[in-house]
N, C-alpha and C positions, 0 to 999 in steps of 0.2 A: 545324635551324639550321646555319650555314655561320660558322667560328672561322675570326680570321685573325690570325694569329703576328705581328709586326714581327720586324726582323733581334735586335733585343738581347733573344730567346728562344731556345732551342735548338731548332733543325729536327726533330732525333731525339725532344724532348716531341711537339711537334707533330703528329709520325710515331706516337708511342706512342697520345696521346691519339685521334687519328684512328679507330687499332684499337679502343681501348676504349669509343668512343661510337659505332661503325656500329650496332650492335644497337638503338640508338634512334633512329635516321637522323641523327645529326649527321655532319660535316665538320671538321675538324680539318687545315687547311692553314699553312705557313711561307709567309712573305713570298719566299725563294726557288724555292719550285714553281711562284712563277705570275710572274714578273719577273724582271730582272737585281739584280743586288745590291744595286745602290741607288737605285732609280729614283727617291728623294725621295719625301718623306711626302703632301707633296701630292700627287702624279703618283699614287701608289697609292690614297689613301684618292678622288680622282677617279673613278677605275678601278671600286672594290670600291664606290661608290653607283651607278654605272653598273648592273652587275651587281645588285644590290640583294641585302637578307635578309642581310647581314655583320655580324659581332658581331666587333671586336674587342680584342686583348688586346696589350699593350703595358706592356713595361718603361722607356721612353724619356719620364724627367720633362721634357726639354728637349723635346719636341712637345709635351707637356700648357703648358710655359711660353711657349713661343713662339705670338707672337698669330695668325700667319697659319695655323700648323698646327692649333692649337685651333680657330679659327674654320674651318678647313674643316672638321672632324670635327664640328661644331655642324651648319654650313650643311650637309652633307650627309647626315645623320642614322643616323650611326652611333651604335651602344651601344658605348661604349669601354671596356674593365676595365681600368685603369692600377696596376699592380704599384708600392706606394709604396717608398717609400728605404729600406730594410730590407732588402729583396731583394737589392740590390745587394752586399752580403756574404753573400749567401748560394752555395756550390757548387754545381754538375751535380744533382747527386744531392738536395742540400736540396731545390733548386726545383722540382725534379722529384716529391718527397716532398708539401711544399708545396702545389705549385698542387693536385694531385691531393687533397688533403683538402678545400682550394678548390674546386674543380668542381664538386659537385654546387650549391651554393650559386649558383655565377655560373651554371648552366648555369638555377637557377629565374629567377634576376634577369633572366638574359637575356630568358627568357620573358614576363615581368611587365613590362619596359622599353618604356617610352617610344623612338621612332623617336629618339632624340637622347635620352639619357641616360648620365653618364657616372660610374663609380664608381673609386674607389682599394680596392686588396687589400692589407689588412695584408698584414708580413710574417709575422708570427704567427695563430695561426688562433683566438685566446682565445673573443671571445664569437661567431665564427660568422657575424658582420655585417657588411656589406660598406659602405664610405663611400661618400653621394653627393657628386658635385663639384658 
């Protein structure tokens, strides 16, 4: 499977988790290894259905809220993992702690997903469950 970072994740996860999932053939890329900075949610999530097999993961509630960004993440049938409102106080190091307890979890979901399936990731890892949106 092929992970794809939005900007409001850190590159260096991205870079880490990269390292730590080649042994199972994943991908693990930031929205800046393959774009300019901002090319716009649409512009990229066009891009990465073009290319196909993209699972991504995203911090940014205001594309989950906004209707044209959501509905192209719909219409183009990406898995999106949306890191819910918690996160957002969390530091380098939490989220990096964090997602990583997460991973294995999003990385079965991913598997299990429907071509257009999209979940929220507690900020806490309590029961292990991930939300459907």
């Amino acid at each position: 499977m092929k992970f794809f970072f939005d900007n409001c994740l850190p590159p260096l996860l991205a870079e880490a988790l990269n390292v730590l999932c080649r042994h199972e053939g994943h991908t693990v890329v930031a929205l800046r290894e393959m774009f300019s900075r901002d090319p716009g949610d649409v512009n990229w999530i066009r891009a990465l259905d073009e290319q196909g097999g993209w699972v991504v993961i995203s911090k940014d509630r205001e594309m989950r809220a906004s209707r044209l960004e959501h509905e192209a993440l719909r219409r183009k049938g990406l898995t999106t993992f949306f890191l819910a409102k918690g996160w957002d106080q969390k530091q380098f190091w939490d989220i990096c702690a964090c997602l990583l307890r997460w991973w294995p979890v999003i990385l079965e979901e991913a598997k299990r997903a429907a071509s257009v399936t999209l979940f929220e990731v507690p900020a806490r890892y309590g029961s292990g469950k991930l939300k459907r949106l």
